[in-house]
Steps between C-alpha positions, in 0.01 A plus 500: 500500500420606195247247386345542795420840445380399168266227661372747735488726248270267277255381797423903610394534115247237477429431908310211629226642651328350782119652558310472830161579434204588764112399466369768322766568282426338201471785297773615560674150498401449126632831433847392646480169315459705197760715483751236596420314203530819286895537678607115485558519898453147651221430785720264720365272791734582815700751641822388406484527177316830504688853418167705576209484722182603374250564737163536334191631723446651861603201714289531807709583803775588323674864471701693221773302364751568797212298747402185311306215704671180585414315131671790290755551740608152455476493152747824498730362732580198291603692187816505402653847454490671269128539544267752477104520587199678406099558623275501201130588581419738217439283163605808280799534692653190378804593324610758698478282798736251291742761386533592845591164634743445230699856560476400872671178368739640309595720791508184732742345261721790490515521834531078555806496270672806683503300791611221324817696398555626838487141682709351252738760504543473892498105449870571294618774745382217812668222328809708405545597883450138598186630674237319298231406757351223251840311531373372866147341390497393893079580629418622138177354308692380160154479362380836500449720829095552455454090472724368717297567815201328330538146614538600856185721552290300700177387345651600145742345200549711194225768604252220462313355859675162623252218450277324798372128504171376462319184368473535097226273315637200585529530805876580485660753736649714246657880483219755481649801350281836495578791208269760412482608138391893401422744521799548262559285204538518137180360312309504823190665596588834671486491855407112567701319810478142510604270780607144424546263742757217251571169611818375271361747141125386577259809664353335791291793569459841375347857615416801323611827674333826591431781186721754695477761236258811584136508403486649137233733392598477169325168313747163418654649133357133374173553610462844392217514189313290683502689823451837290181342316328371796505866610363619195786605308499475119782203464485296156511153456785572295714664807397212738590232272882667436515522865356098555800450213806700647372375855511093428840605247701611832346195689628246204816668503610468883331115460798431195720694676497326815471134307856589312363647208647810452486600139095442484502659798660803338274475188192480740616807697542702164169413336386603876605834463418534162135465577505725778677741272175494281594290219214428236331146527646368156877567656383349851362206327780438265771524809270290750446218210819361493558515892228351568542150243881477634381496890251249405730320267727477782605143645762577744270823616174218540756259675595731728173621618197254496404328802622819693290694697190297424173720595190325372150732442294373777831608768535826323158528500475436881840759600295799255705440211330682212746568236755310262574272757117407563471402133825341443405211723841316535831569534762806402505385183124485407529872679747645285264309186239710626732855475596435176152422404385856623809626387410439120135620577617781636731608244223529217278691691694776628352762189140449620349844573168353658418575867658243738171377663541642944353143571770323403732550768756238442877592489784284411524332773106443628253669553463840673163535684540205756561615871841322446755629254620236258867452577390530854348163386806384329722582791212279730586233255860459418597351896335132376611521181881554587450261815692163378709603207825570387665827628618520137109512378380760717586804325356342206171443695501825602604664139155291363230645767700883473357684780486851447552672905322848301176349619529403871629836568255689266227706684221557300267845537188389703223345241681435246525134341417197768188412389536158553207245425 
């Protein structure tokens, strides 16, 4: 009993944090990422081996903590106590919001090991009497009471849909199995739902959902110099290049994250938030140089991701592709070239004090005076490139185009920017 008090003990001082982030949120997402770095508390990818739930942003349709929707709700219900969670929509509020979760955790884990005591204490005083009503295991799940029901709910095994036939490629009649990914996932853009129709691990066909966030006033955090120069704001080149920088940083390090890469993606996320914390262009340059020759040095990272995701000019072209994706011409690989490319650019610019010229309305991710935002024309795209490929490879796909769901559900003030020609 007593290591496991000092196991629980250990995992409430350094939790694993899972974070469930809303379009819109980025802000306050980076913020989050931030401090966690600072306290050594792990990002993890799934509920079970989460201690605290971070929800970042106003999720639309959702209430104060007691009245989350059905996404959050899920995620809480499949932490394992002790657990503790917290709403974070105030990027100055950071820390207090964490200390908060972790006294709520500490509380939790109090109050998990109390019980503890108490049911093992009965357990003796049961077994003493002869009374024990584990000894007769006659109708009980010896797997676990909250999965044993699993493979007998109709239409579902292990929480996940029960497959369907249907012809694959070859003409085969094979399984089709149907599983949505998002909104919530680590190194995933915020708010994205995916549905994959998988034939064996191959995506047979694949749908982007609905933005179901609420329309933001406020501009996309990314696109934000930009947006404030083309309505006349004083914004220096200097500002929108450490932006273009930090902004193409967090996309390079969910695109190592998600290929297995974890310490570059680490290193990325650091030099990330070292440029948004206004670092000088020598230290930007110096920390960006050496990332940037070890990605492309990479063999196993190049191995892993050319020939994925293939998007040639004239198709991007033709969907309203306009940014990094548009001039990378090829495959993830060739896109994450082209990030590390403007990533080194960047970096050396971000001292310059001249004016940031309001014609040049081009944000990380495209440009920003077309009727059409630009991840609105990266989500348009990423169906045919995931149709056909390994379920393995789609994260990766996605991880290489990076989305960002600020801009479909960005309202911008009447006359400002789309002045498309």
């Amino acid at each position: 009993m007593e290591l496991r008090r000092a196991l629980v003990r250990a995992a409430v001082s350094r939790p694993g944090v899972l974070l469930a982030v809303s379009p819109g949120a980025t802000r306050q997402r980076l913020a989050v990422e931030a401090e966690l770095a600072r306290r050594g508390w792990p990002c993890v990818s799934g509920p079970v081996e989460a201690d605290l739930l971070v929800i970042v942003g106003d999720r639309d349709g959702e209430g104060d903590e007691g009245d989350e929707g059905d996404g959050v709700a899920g995620l809480w219900h499949g932490i394992p106590a002790p657990k503790a969670r917290v709403r974070i929509t105030d990027p100055e509020r950071v820390a207090d919001a964490l200390e908060r979760g972790l006294a709520d955790l500490s509380r939790g884990e109090h109050e998990a090991h109390h019980t503890h005591c108490e049911q093992h204490e009965q357990h003796e005083q049961q077994q003493d009497s002869g009374t024990d009503p584990h000894s007769d295991h006659s109708g009980h799940d010896m797997h676990g009471g909250h999965h044993g029901h699993a493979g007998h709910d109709m239409g579902l095994v292990e929480g996940l849909p029960m497959a369907d036939r249907a012809d694959d490629r070859d003409g085969l009649r094979l399984d089709v199995l149907h599983v949505p990914l998002g909104p919530v996932l680590a190194d995933w853009p915020a708010g994205l739902v995916l549905h994959l129709a998988l034939q064996g691990d191959i995506v047979q066909e694949a749908t982007v959902g609905p933005v179901t966030a609420s329309r933001a006033p406020h501009p996309p955090f990314w696109d934000e110099p930009w947006l404030r120069a083309s309505r006349g704001e004083h914004v220096s080149q200097g500002d929108a290049a450490r932006r273009l920088c930090a902004a193409h940083l967090d996309s390079l390090g969910r695109f190592f994250a998600v290929a297995g890469w974890d310490d570059m993606a680490a290193r990325t996320r650091f030099v990330r938030d070292r440029a948004l914390a206004g670092a000088a262009a020598a230290e930007l340059t110096s920390l960006v140089r050496p990332l940037i020759r070890r990605a492309q040095r990479s063999r196993t990272l190049r191995w892993l991701t050319t020939r994925l995701g293939v998007l040639p000019a004239e198709d991007a072209r033709l969907r309203g592709v306009t940014g990094p994706a548009l001039v990378a011409d090829g495959d993830a690989y060739s896109r994450m070239l082209v990030w590390l490319d403007a990533v080194g650019r960047s970096a050396a610019a971000c001292d310059v004090t001249e004016t940031l010229d309001a014609a040049e309305v081009v944000g990380p991710r495209g440009r920003l005076d077309t009727p059409v935002p630009p991840s609105r024309a990266l989500l348009d795209s990423l169906p045919r490139l995931l149709d056909g490929t390994e379920f393995a490879c789609a994260r990766i796909i996605v991880a290489s185009l990076d989305p960002d769901l600020d801009e479909p559900t960005h309202v911008p003030a009447p006359g400002t920017v789309h002045r498309h020609g």
